[in-house]
PyMOL commands that place a pseudoatom at each C-alpha (Angstrom):
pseudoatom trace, name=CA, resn=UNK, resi=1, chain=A, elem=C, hetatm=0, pos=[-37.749, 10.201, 16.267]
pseudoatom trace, name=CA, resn=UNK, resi=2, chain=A, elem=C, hetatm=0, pos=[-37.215, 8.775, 19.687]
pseudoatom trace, name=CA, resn=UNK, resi=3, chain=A, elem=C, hetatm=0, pos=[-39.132, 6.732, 21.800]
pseudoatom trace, name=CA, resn=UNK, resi=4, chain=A, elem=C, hetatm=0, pos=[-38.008, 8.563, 24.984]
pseudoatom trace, name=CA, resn=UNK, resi=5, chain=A, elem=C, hetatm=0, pos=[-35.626, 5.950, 25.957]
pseudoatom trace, name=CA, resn=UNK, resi=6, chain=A, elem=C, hetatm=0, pos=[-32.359, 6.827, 24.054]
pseudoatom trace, name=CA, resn=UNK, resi=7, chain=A, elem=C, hetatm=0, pos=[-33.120, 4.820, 21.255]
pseudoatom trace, name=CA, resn=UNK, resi=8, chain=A, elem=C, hetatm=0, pos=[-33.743, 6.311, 17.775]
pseudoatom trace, name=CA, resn=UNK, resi=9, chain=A, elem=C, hetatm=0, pos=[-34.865, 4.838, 14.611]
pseudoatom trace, name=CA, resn=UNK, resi=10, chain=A, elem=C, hetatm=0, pos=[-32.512, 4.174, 11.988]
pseudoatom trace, name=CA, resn=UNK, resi=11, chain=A, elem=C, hetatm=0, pos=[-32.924, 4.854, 7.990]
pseudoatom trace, name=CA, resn=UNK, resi=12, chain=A, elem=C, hetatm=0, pos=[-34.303, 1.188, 8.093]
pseudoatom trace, name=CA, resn=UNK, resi=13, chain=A, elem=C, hetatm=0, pos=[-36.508, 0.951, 10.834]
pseudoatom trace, name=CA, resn=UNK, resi=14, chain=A, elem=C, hetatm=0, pos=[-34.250, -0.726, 13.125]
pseudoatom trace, name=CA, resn=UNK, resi=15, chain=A, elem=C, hetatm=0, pos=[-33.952, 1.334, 16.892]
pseudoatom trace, name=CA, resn=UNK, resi=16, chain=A, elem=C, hetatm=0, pos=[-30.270, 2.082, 17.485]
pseudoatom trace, name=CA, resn=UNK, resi=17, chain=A, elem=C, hetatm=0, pos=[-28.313, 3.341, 20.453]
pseudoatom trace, name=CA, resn=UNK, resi=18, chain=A, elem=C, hetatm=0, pos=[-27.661, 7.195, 19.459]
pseudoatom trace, name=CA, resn=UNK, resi=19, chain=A, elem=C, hetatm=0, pos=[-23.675, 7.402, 17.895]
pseudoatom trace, name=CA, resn=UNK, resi=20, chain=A, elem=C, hetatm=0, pos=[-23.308, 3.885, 18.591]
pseudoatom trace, name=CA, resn=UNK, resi=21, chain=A, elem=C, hetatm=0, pos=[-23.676, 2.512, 14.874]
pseudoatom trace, name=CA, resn=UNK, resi=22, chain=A, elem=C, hetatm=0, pos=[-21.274, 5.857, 13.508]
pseudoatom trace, name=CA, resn=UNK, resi=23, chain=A, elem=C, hetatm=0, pos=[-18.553, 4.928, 16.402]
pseudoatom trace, name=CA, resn=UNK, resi=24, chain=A, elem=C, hetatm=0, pos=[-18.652, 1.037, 14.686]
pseudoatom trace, name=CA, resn=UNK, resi=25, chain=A, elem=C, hetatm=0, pos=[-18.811, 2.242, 11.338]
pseudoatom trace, name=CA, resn=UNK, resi=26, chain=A, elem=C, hetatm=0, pos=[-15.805, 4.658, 11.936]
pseudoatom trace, name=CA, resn=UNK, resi=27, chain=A, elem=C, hetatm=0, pos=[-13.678, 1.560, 14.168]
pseudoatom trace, name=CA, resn=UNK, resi=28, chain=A, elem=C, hetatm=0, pos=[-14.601, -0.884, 11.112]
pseudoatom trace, name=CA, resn=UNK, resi=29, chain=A, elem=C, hetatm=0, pos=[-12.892, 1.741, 8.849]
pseudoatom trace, name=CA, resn=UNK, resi=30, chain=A, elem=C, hetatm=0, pos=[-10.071, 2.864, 10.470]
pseudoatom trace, name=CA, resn=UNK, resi=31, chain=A, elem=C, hetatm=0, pos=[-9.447, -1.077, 10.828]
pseudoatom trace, name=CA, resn=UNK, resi=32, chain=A, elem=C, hetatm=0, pos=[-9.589, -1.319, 6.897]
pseudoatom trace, name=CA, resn=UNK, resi=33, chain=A, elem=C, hetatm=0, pos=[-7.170, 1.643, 6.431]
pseudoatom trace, name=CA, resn=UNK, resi=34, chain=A, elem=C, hetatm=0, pos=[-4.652, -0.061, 8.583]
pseudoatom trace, name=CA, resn=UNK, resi=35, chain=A, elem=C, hetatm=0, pos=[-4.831, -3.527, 6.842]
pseudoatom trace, name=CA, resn=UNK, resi=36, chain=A, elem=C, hetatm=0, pos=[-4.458, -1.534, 3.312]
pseudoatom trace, name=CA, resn=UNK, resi=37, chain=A, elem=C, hetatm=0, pos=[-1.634, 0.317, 4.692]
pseudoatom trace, name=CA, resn=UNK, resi=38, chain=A, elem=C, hetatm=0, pos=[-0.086, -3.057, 6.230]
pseudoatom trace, name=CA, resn=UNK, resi=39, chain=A, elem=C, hetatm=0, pos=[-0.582, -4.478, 3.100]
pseudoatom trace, name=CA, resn=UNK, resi=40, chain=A, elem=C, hetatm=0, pos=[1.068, -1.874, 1.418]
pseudoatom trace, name=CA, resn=UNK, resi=41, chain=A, elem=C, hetatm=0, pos=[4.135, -1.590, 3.494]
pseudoatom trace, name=CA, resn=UNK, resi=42, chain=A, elem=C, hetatm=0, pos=[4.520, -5.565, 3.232]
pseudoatom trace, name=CA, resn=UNK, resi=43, chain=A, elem=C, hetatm=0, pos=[4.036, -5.842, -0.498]
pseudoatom trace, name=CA, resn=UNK, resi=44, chain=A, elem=C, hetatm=0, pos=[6.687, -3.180, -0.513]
pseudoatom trace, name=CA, resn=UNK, resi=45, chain=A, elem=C, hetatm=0, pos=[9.451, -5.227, 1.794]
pseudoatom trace, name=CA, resn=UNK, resi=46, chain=A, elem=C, hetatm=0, pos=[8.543, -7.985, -0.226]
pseudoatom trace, name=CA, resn=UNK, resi=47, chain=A, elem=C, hetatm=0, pos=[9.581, -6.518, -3.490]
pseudoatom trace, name=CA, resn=UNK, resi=48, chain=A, elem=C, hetatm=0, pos=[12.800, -5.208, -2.203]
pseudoatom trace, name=CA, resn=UNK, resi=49, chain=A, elem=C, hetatm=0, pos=[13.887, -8.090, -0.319]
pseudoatom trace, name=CA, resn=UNK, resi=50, chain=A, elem=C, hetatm=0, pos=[13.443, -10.358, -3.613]
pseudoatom trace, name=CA, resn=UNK, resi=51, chain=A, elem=C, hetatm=0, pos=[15.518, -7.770, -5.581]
pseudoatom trace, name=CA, resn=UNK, resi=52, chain=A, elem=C, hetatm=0, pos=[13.011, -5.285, -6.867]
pseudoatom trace, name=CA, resn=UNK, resi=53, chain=A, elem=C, hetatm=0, pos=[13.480, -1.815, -8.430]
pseudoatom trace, name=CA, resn=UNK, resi=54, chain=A, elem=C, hetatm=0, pos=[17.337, -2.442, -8.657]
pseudoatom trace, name=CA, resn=UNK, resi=55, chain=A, elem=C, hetatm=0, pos=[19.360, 0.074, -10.168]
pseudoatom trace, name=CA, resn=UNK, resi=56, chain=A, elem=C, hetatm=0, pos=[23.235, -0.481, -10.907]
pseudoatom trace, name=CA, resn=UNK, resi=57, chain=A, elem=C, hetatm=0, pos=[24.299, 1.115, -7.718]
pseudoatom trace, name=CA, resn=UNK, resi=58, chain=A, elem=C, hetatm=0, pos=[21.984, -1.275, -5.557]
pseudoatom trace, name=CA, resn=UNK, resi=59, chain=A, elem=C, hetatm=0, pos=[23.942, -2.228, -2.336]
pseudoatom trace, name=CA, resn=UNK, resi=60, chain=A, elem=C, hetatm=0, pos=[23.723, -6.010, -1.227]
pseudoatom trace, name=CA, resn=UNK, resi=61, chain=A, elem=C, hetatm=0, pos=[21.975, -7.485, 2.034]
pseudoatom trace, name=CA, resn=UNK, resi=62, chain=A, elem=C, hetatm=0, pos=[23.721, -10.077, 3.620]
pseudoatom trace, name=CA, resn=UNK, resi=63, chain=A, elem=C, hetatm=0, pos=[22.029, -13.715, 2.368]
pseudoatom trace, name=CA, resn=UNK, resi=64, chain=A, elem=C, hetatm=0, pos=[19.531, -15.063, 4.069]
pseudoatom trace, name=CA, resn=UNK, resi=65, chain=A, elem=C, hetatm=0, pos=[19.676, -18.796, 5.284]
pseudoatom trace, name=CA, resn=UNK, resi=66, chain=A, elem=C, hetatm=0, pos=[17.066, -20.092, 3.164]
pseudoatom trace, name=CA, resn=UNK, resi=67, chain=A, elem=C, hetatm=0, pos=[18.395, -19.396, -0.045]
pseudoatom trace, name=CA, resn=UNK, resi=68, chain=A, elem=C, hetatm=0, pos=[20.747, -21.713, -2.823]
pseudoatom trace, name=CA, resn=UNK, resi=69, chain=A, elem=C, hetatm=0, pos=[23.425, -18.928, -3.501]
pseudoatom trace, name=CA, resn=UNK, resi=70, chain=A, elem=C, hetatm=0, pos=[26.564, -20.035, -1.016]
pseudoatom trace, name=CA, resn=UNK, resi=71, chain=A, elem=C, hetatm=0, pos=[27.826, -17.075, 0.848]
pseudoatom trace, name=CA, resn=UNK, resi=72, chain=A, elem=C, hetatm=0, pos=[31.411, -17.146, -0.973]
pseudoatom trace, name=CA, resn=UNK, resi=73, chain=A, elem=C, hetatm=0, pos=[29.471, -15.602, -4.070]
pseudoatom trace, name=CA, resn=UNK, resi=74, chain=A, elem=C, hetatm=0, pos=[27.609, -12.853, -2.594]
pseudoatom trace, name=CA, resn=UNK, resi=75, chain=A, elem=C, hetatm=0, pos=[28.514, -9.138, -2.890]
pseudoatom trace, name=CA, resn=UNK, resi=76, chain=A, elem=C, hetatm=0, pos=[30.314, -6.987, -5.426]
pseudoatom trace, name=CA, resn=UNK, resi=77, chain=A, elem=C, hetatm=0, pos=[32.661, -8.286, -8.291]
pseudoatom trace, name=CA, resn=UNK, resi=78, chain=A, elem=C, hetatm=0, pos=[34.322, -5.934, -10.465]
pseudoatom trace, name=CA, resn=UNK, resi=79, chain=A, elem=C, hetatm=0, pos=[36.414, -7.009, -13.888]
pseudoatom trace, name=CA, resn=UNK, resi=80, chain=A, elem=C, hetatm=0, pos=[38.091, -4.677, -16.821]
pseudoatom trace, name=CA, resn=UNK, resi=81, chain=A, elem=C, hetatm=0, pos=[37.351, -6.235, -19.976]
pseudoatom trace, name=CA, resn=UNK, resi=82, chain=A, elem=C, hetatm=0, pos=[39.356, -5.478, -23.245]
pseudoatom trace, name=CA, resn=UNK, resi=83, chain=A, elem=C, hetatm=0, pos=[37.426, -3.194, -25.637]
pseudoatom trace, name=CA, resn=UNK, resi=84, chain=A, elem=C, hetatm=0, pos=[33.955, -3.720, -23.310]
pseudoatom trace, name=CA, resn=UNK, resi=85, chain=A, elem=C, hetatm=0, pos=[35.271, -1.316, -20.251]
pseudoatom trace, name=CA, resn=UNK, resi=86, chain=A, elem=C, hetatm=0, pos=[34.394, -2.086, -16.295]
pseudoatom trace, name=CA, resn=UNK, resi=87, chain=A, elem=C, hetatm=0, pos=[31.945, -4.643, -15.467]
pseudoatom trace, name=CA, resn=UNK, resi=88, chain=A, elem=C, hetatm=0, pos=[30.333, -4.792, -12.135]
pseudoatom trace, name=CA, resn=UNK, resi=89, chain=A, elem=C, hetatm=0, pos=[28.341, -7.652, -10.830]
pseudoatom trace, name=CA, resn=UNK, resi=90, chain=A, elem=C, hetatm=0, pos=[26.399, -7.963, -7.972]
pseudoatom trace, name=CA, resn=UNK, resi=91, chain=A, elem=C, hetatm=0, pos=[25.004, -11.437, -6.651]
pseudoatom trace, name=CA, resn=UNK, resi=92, chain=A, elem=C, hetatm=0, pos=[22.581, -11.362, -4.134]
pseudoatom trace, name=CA, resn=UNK, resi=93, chain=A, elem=C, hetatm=0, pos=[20.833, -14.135, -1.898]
pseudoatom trace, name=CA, resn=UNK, resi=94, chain=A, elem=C, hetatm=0, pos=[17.511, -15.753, -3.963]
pseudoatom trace, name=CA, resn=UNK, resi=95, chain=A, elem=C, hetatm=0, pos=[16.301, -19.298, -4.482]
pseudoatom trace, name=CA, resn=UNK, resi=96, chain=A, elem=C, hetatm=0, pos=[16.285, -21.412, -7.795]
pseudoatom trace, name=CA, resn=UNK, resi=97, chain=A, elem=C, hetatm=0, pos=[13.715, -18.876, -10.749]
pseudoatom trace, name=CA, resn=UNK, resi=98, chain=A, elem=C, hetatm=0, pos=[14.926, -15.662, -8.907]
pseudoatom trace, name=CA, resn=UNK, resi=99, chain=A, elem=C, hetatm=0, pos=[17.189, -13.107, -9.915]
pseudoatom trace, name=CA, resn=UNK, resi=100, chain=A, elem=C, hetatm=0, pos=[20.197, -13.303, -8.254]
pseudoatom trace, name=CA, resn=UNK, resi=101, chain=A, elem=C, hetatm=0, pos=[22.156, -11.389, -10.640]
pseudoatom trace, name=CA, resn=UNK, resi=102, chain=A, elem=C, hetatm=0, pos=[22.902, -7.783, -11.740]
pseudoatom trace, name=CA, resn=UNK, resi=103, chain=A, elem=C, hetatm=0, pos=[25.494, -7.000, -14.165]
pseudoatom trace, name=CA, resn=UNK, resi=104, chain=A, elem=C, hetatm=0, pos=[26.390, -3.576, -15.432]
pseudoatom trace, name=CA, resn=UNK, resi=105, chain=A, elem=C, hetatm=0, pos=[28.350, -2.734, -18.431]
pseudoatom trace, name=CA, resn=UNK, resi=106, chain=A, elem=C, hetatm=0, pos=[30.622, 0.162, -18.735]
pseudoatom trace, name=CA, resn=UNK, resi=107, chain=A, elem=C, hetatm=0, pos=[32.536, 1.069, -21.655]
pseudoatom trace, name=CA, resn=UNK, resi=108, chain=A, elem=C, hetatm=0, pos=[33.536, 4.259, -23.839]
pseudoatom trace, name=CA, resn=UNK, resi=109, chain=A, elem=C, hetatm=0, pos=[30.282, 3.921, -25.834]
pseudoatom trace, name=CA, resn=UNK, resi=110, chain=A, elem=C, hetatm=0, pos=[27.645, 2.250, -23.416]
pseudoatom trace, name=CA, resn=UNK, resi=111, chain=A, elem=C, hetatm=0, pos=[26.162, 1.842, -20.306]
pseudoatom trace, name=CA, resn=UNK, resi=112, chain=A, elem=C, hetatm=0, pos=[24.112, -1.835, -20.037]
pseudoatom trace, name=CA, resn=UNK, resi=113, chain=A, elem=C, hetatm=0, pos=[22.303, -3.439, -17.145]
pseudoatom trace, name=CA, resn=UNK, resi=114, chain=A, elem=C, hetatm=0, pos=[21.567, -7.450, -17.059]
pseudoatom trace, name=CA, resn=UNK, resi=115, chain=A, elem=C, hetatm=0, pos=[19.839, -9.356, -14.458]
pseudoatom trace, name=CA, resn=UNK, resi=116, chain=A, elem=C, hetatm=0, pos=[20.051, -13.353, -14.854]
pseudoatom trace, name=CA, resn=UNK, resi=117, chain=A, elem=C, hetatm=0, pos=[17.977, -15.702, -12.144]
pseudoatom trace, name=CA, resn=UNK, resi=118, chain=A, elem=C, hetatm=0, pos=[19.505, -18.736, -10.946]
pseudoatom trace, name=CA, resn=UNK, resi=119, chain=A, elem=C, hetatm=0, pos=[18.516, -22.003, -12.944]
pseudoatom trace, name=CA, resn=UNK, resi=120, chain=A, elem=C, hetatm=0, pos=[19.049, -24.577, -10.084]
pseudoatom trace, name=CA, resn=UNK, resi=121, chain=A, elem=C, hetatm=0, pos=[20.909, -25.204, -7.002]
pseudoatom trace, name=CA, resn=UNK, resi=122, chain=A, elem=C, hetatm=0, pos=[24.542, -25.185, -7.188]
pseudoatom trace, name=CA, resn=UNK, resi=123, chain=A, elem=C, hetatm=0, pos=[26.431, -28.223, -8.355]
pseudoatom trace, name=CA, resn=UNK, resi=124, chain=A, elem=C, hetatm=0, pos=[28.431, -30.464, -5.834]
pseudoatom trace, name=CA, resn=UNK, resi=125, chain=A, elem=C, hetatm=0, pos=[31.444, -28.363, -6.552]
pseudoatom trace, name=CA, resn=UNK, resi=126, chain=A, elem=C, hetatm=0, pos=[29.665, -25.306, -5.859]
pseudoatom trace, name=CA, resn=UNK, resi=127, chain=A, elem=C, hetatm=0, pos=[29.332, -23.885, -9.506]
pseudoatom trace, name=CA, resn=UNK, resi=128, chain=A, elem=C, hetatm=0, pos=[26.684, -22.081, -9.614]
pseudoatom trace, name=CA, resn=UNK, resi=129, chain=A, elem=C, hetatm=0, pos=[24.146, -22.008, -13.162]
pseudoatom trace, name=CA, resn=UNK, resi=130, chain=A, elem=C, hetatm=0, pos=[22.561, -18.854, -14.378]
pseudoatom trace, name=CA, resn=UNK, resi=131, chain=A, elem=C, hetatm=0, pos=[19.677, -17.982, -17.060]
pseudoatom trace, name=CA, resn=UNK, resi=132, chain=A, elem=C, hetatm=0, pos=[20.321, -16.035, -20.001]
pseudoatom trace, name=CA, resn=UNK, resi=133, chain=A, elem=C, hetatm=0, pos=[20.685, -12.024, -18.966]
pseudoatom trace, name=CA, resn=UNK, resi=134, chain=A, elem=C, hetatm=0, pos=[18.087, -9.895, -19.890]
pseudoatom trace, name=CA, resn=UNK, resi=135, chain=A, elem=C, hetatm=0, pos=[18.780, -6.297, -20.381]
pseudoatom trace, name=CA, resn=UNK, resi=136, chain=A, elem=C, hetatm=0, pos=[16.646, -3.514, -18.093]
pseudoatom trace, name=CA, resn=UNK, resi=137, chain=A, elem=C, hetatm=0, pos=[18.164, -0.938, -19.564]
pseudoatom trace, name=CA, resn=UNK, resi=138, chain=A, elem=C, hetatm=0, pos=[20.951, 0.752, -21.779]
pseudoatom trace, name=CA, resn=UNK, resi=139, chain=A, elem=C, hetatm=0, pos=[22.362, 4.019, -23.231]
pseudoatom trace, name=CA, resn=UNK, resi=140, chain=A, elem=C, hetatm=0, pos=[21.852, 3.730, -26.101]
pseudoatom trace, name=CA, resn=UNK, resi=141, chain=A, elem=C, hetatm=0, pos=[19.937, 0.220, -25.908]
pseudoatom trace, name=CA, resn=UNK, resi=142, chain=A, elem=C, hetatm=0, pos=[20.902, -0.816, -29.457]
pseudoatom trace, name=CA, resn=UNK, resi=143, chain=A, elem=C, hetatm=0, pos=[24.423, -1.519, -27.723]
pseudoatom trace, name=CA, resn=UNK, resi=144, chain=A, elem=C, hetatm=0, pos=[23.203, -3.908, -25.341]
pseudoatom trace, name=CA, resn=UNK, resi=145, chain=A, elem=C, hetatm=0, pos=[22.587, -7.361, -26.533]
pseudoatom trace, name=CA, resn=UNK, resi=146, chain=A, elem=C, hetatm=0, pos=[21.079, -9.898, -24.104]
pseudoatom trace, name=CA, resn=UNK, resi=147, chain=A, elem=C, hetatm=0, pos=[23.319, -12.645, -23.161]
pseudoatom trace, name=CA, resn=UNK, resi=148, chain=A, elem=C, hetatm=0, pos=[23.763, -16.749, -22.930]
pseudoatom trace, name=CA, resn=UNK, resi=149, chain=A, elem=C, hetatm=0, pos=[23.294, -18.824, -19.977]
pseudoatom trace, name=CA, resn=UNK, resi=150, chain=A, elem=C, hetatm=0, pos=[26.427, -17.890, -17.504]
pseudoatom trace, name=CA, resn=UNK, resi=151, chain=A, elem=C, hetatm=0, pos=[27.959, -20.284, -14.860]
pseudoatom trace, name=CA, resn=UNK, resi=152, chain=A, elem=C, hetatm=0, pos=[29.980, -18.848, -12.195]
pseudoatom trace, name=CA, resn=UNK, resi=153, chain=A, elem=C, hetatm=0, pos=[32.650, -20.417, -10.301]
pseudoatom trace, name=CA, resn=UNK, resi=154, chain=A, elem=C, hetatm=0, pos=[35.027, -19.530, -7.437]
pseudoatom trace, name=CA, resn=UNK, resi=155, chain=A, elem=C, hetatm=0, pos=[38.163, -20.047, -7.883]
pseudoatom trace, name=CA, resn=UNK, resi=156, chain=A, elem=C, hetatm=0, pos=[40.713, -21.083, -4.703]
pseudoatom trace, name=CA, resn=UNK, resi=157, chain=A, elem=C, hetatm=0, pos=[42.409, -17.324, -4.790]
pseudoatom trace, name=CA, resn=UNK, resi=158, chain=A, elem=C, hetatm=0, pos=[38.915, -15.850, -4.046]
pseudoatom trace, name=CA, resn=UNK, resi=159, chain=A, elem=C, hetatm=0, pos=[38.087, -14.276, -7.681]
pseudoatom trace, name=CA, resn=UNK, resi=160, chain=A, elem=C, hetatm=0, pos=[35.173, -15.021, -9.675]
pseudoatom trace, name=CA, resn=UNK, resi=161, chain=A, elem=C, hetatm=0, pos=[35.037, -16.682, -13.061]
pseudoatom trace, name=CA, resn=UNK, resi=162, chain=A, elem=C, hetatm=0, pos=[32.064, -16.379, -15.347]
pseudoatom trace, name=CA, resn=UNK, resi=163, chain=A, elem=C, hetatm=0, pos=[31.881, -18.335, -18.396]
pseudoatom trace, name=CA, resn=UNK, resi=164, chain=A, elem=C, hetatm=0, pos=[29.411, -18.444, -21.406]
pseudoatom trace, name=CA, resn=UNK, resi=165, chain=A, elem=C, hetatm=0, pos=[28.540, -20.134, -24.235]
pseudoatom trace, name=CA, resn=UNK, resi=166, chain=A, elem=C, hetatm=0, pos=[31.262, -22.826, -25.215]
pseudoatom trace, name=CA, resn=UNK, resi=167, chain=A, elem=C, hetatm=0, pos=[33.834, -21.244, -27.443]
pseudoatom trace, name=CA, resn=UNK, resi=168, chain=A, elem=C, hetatm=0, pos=[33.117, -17.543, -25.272]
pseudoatom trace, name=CA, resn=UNK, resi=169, chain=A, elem=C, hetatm=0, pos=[36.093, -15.985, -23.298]
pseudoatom trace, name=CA, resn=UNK, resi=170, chain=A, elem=C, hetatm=0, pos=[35.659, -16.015, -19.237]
pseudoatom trace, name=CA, resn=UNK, resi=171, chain=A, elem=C, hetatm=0, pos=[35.516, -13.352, -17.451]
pseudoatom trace, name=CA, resn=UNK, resi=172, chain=A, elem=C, hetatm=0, pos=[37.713, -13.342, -14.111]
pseudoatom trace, name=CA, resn=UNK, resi=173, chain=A, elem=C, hetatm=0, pos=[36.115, -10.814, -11.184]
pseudoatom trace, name=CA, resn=UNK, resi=174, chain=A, elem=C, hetatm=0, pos=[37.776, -9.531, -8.067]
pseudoatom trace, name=CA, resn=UNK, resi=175, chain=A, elem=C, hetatm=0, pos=[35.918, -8.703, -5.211]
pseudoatom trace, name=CA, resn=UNK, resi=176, chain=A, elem=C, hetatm=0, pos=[34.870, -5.090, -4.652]
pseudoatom trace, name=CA, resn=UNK, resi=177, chain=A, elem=C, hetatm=0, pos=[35.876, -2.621, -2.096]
pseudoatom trace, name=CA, resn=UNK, resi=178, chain=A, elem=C, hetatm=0, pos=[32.322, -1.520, -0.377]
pseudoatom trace, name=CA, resn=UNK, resi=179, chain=A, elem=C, hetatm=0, pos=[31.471, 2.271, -1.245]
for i in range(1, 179): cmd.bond("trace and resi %d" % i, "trace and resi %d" % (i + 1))
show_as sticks, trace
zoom trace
């Protein structure tokens, strides 16, 4: 239905250049597919920069200088515990409420993962307080028991002490050799 001039009337009566309206429509959506896609890939970076989908072989990005965990703490610790095998813990950059912490659990009989957040910044002495760790996963779970609220503390030789409850044993890490 044209009135000899190019134009042609739309579905609702209003004249529109012919292919004009589809080449918007198709800009406008391409447009939207690229900001879901954006969002995506953000949302994404986001959740792996704050420590998301961890496993027990995650490898540690250098801190960032907004967060409370001091640089001496960050990367791989490794301790042998009697009768509870190899324990590896990884510390990673994150700001008080965010978990900084992944611990896995070795021994003859189990394999456990823990994750603890920090609670608040680090002392004036640098000691540095952690939540309770939760457990993401075990085999077999029933071995895995979460734990109490752990501080961690350099020590001048450049090991790692983690201490419990009152009344618990520490736990002394040495740094570990990058895969």
């Amino acid at each position: 239905m044209g009135d000899g001039r190019g134009w042609v009337v739309g579905a609702y009566g209003h004249p529109e250049v012919d292919g004009e309206v589809r080449d918007r429509r198709s800009t406008w959506l391409l447009v939207v597919v690229a900001l879901i896609v954006a969002l995506g890939a953000g949302g994404t970076l986001f959740t792996l920069l704050r420590g998301g989908g961890v496993s027990d072989t995650a490898t540690v990005v250098p801190g960032s200088a907004g967060g409370d965990v001091p640089q001496g703490y960050l990367g791989r610790w490794e301790a042998r515990v009697d009768g509870a095998g190899t324990h590896r813990l990884t510390l990673t950059q994150g700001r008080v409420g965010e978990r900084v912490l992944t611990l896995v659990a070795d021994g003859a009989d189990h394999h456990c993962v823990f994750t603890a957040s920090l609670v608040r910044k680090p002392d004036a002495d640098g000691t540095l307080r952690l939540s309770a760790a939760t457990v993401t996963s075990g085999a077999p779970l029933s071995s895995c028991a979460p734990a109490t609220p752990t501080t961690l503390t350099l020590t001048p030789d450049d090991h790692l002490k983690r201490t419990g409850q009152p009344g618990t044993r520490a736990v002394t890490y040495s740094r570990s050799v990058p895969d």
